[in-house]
C-alpha positions as CSV (number, residue, x, y, z in Angstrom):
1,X,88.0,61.4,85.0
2,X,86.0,63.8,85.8
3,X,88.3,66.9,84.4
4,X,88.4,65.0,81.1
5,X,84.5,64.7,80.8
6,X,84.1,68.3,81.7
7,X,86.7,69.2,79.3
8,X,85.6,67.5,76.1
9,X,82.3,69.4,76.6
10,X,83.9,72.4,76.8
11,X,85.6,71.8,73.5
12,X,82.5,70.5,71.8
13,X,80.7,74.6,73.0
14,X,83.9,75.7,71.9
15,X,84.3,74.0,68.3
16,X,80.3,74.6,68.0
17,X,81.5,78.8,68.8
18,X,83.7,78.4,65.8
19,X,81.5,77.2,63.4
20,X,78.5,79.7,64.2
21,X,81.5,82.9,64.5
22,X,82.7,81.3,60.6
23,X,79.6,81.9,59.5
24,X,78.8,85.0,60.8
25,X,81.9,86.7,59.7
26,X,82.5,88.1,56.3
27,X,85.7,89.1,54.6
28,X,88.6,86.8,53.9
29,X,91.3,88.3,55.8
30,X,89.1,88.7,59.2
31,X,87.4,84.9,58.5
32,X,91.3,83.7,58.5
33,X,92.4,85.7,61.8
34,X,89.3,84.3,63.9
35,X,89.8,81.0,62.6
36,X,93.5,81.1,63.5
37,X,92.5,82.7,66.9
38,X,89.9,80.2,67.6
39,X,91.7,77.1,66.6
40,X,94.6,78.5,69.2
41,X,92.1,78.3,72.0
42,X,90.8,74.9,70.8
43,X,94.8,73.6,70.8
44,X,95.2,75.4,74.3
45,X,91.5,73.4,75.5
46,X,92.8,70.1,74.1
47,X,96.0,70.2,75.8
48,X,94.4,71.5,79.5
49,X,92.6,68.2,79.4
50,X,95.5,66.3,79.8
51,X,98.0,68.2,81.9
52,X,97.0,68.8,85.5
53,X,98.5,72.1,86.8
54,X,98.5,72.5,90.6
55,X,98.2,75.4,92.5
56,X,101.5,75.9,94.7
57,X,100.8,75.6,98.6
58,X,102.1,78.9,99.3
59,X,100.1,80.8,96.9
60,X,97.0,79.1,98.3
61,X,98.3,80.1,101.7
62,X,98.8,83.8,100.2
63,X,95.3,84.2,98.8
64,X,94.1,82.8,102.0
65,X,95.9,85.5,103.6
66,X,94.7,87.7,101.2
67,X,91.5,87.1,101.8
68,X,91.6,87.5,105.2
69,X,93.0,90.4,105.5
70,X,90.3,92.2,103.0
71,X,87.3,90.7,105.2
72,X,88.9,92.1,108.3
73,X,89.2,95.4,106.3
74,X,85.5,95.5,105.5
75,X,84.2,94.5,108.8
76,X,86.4,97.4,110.2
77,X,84.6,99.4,107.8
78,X,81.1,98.6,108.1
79,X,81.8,99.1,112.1
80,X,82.9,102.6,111.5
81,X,80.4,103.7,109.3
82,X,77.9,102.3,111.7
83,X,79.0,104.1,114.3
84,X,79.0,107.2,112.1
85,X,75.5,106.9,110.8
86,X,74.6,105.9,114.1
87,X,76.0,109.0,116.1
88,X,74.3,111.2,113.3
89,X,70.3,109.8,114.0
90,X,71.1,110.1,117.9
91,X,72.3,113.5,117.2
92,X,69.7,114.0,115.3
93,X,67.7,112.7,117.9
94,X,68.5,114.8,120.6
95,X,68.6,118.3,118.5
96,X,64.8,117.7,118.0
97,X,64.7,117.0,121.8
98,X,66.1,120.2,122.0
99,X,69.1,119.4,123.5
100,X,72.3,120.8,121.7
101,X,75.5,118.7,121.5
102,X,78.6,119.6,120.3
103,X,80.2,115.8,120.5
104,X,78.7,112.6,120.2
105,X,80.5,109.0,119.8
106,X,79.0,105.4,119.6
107,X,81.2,102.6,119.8
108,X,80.1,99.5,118.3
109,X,81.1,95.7,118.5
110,X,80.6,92.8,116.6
111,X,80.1,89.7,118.4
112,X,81.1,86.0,117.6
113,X,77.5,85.5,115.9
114,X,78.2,88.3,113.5
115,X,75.8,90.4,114.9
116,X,76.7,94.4,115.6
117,X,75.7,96.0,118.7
118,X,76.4,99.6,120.1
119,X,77.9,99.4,123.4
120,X,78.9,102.4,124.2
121,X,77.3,106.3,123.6
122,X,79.4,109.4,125.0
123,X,77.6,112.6,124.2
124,X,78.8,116.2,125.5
125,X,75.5,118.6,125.3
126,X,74.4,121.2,127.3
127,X,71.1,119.3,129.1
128,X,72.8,116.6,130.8
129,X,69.6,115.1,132.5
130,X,67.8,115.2,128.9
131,X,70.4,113.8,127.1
132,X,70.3,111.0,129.3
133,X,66.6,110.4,129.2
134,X,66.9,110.9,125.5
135,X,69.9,108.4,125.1
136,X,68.3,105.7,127.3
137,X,64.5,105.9,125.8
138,X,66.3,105.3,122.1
139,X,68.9,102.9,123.0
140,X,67.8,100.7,126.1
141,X,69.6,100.3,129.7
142,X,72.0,98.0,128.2
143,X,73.9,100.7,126.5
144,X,76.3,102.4,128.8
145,X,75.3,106.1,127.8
146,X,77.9,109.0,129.2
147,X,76.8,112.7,128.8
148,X,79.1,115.6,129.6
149,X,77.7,118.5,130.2
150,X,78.8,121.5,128.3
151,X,80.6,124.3,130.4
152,X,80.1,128.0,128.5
153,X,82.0,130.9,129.7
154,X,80.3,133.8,130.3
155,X,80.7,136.4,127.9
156,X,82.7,140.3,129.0
């Protein structure tokens, strides 16, 4: 019942679209060609109202799948490019601390509320105790930092 309500007022927009289009179009041949185009989707309106089509099971299944598959794609994404953007400020960080690092890596995680947290910062630099300091002042105790100290070789 409630299809057939919501499709007769789509036909009464629809025939109320045709008259205000006749009017506004002049020229015989291009008045005839709407009017044939428009009564078409007024035949095609009429006749949705009374056949139901249903959706298969399996495509609902597929686009369900679907779905799926492209939220898990952009939660992978947003993770990496957190983690990106979030290795280049603590770079970023630790350059104007003057410590120099050749690597740095942040893993992140999201947990079951949605919420994204960094777990993880492995840095290789060449001040091992600033990095540290550095990495601990910006990111709290709770992040398991790891700094590597870089090893030079002395020069001939």
């Amino acid at each position: 019942m409630e299809s057939l309500k919501l499709s007769v007022k789509a036909l009464c927009l629809l025939s109320a679209a045709v008259s205000v289009l006749s009017l506004m179009v002049k020229g015989k041949a291009l008045a005839g060609q709407l009017r044939f185009l428009l009564s078409l989707l007024f035949a095609v309106g009429m006749a949705s109202a009374f056949v139901q089509i249903e959706v298969p099971a399996d495509l609902e299944a597929a686009a369900r799948d679907a779905l799926t598959f492209h939220t898990r794609a952009a939660e992978e994404t947003i993770l990496h490019e957190t983690a990106e953007k979030t290795a280049a400020i603590l770079r970023q960080k630790l350059q104007e601390a003057g410590v120099n690092c050749t690597e740095l890596s942040v893993d992140v995680h999201r947990d079951e509320d949605g919420c994204i947290s960094i777990t993880k910062v492995y840095a290789a630099c060449d001040d091992l105790a600033a990095a540290n300091t550095v990495l601990a002042d910006l990111l709290g105790e709770e992040v398991e930092c790891s700094a590597a100290q870089i090893l030079t070789e002395a020069q001939p």
